[in-house]
C-alpha positions in Angstrom: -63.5 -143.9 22.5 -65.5 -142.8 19.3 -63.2 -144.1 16.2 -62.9 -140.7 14.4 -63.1 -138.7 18.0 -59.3 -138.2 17.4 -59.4 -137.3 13.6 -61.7 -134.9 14.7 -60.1 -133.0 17.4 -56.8 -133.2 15.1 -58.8 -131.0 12.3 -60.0 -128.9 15.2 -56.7 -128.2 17.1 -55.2 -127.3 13.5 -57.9 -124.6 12.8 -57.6 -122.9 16.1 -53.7 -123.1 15.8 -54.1 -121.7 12.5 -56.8 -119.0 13.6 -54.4 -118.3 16.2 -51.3 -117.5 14.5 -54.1 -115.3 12.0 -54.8 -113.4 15.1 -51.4 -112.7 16.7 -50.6 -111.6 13.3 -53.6 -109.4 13.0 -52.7 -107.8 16.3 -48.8 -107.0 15.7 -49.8 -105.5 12.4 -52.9 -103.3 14.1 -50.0 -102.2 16.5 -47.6 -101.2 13.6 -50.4 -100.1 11.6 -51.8 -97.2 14.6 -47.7 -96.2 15.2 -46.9 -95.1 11.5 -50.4 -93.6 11.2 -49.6 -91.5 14.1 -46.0 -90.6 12.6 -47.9 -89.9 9.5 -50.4 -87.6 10.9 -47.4 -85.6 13.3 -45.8 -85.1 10.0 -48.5 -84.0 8.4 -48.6 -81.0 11.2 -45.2 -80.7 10.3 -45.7 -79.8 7.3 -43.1 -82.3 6.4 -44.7 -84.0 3.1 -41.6 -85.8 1.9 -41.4 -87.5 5.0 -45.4 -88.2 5.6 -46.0 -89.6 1.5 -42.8 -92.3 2.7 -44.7 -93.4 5.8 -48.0 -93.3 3.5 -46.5 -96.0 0.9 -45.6 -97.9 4.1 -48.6 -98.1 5.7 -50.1 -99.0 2.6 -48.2 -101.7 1.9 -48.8 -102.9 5.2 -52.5 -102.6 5.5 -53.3 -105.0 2.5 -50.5 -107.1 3.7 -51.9 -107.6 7.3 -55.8 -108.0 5.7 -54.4 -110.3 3.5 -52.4 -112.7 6.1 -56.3 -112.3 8.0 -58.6 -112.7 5.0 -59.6 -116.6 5.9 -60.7 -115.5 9.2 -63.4 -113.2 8.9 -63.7 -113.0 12.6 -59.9 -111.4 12.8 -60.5 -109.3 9.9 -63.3 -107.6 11.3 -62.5 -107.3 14.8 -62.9 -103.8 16.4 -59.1 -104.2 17.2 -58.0 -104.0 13.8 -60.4 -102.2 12.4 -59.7 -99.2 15.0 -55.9 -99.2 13.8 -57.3 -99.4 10.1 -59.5 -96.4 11.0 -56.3 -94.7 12.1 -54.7 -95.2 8.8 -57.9 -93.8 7.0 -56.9 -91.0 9.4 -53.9 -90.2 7.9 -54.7 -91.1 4.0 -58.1 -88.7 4.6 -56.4 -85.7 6.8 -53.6 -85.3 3.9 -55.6 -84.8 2.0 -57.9 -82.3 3.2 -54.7 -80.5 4.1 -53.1 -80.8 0.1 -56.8 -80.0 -1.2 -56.7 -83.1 -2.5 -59.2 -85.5 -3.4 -60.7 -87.6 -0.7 -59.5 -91.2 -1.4 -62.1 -93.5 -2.7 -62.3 -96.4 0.4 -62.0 -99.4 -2.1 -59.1 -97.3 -3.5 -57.8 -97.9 0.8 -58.8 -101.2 1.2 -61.5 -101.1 3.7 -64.7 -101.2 5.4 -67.5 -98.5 5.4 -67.2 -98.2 8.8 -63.7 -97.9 8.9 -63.7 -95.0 6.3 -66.0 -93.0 7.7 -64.7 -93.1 11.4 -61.5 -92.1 10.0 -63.2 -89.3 7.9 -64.7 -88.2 11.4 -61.3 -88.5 13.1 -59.4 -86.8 10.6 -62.2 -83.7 10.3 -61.5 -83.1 14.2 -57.7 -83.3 13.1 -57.9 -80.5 10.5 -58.4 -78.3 13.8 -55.2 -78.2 14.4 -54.1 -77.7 11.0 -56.5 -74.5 11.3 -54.9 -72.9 14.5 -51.6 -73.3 13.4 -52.6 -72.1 9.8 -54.0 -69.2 11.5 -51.6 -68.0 13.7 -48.9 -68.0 10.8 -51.2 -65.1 9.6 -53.3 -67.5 6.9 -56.9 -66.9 8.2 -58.3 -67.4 4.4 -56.6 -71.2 5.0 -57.8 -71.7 8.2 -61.5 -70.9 6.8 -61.1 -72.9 4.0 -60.0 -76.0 6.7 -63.0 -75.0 8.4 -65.7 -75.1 5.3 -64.2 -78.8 4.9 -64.9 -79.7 8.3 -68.6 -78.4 8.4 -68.9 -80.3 4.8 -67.7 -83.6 6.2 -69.8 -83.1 9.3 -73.0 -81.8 7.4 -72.5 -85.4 5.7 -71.7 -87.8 8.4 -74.5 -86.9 10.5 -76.8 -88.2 7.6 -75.1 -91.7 8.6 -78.4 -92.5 10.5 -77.9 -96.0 11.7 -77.2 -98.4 14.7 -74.2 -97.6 16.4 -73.3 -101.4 16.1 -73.6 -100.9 12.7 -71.6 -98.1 12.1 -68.7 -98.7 14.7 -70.3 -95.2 17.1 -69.8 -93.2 14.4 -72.5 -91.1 16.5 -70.2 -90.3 19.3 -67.6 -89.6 17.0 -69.7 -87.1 14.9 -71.0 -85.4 18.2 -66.7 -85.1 19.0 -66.4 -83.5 16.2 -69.8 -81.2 16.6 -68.3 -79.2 19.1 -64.5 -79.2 18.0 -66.1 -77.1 14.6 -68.3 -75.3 16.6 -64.9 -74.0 18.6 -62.9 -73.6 15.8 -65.3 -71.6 14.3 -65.6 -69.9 17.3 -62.4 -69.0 17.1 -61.8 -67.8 13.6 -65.0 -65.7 14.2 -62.7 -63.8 16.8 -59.9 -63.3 14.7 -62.5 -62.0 11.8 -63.2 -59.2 14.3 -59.6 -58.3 15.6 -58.6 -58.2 11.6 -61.5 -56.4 10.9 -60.6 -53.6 13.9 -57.0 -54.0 12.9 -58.0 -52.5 9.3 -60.5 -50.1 10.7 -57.6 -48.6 13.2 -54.7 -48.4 10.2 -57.4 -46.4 7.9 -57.4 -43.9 11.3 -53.7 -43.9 10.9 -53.2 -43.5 8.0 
């Protein structure tokens, strides 16, 4: 047996535990990380902001803390596992604030990667559908529009993001999701245009 063949394969084993344990970490805290962003974002729907800021301080808290525990390991860090449950979080930290008319936060401000940012940008610009419909049928259609305009701006910049989908995470596909959910909320506030517009026209003839 080589003399150091032992030394070796000591050194070895204790890196791999160690990358290990990085790992197992890394994939609890994606876990955690995708179920308060999804709280966060049913809250936001809600319009229950007390309750979605409190899951926002959490999630912050916990996303540097989980990149942090990974950081040695690039190979962890980046991993499309938890760089999909970052992208959720971006989700959440981008859709509230479209909703608030707030500005966008900056993604060193978050923590993370390009890719993860704008995938989450994507994500929450399909979001702000909902937000529209159920801003619309409480009788707000100058809201929903509003909701609307910000979707075709985020869109009208994503799809500049010309690159490999390896490079961008398929940001493509995601930009093409959210193509046609504009193009049917649009659709849709173009119809309730018209029926306000008839409604007006018939209570002139009343009147």
């Amino acid at each position: 047996m080589p003399s150091d063949l032992t030394d070796i394969t000591n050194r070895l084993r204790q890196d791999m535990e160690a990358q290990h344990a990085a790992r197992e970490t890394g994939l609890a805290g994606g876990r955690r990380i995708i179920q308060l962003s999804s709280r966060a974002i049913k809250h936001i729907h809600r319009r229950q902001s007390d309750e979605t800021e409190k899951l926002l301080v959490e999630l912050r808290q916990l996303v540097k803390s989980v990149i942090e525990s990974v950081r040695q390991f690039p190979a962890i860090q980046y991993s499309a596992a938890l760089q999909d449950a970052i992208k959720e979080y971006v989700e959440a930290e981008t859709l509230c604030a479209i909703v608030e008319g707030a500005a966008l936060p900056e993604p060193s401000e978050l923590g993370v990667t390009a890719q993860a940012y704008v995938n989450g940008l994507c994500e929450a610009a399909s979001e702000c559908r909902r937000y529209a419909l159920d801003t619309l049928r409480a009788g707000d259609f100058q809201r929903a529009r509003a909701l609307a305009d910000v979707m075709e701006d985020i869109y009208d910049e994503l799809i500049t993001f010309d690159f490999p989908d390896a490079l961008t995470s398929n940001l493509r596909r995601n930009v093409d999701a959210l193509r046609a959910v504009l193009e049917r909320t649009q659709s849709d506030l173009a119809v309730t245009a018209t029926q306000l517009e008839l409604i007006a026209e018939l209570q002139k003839v009343k009147r």
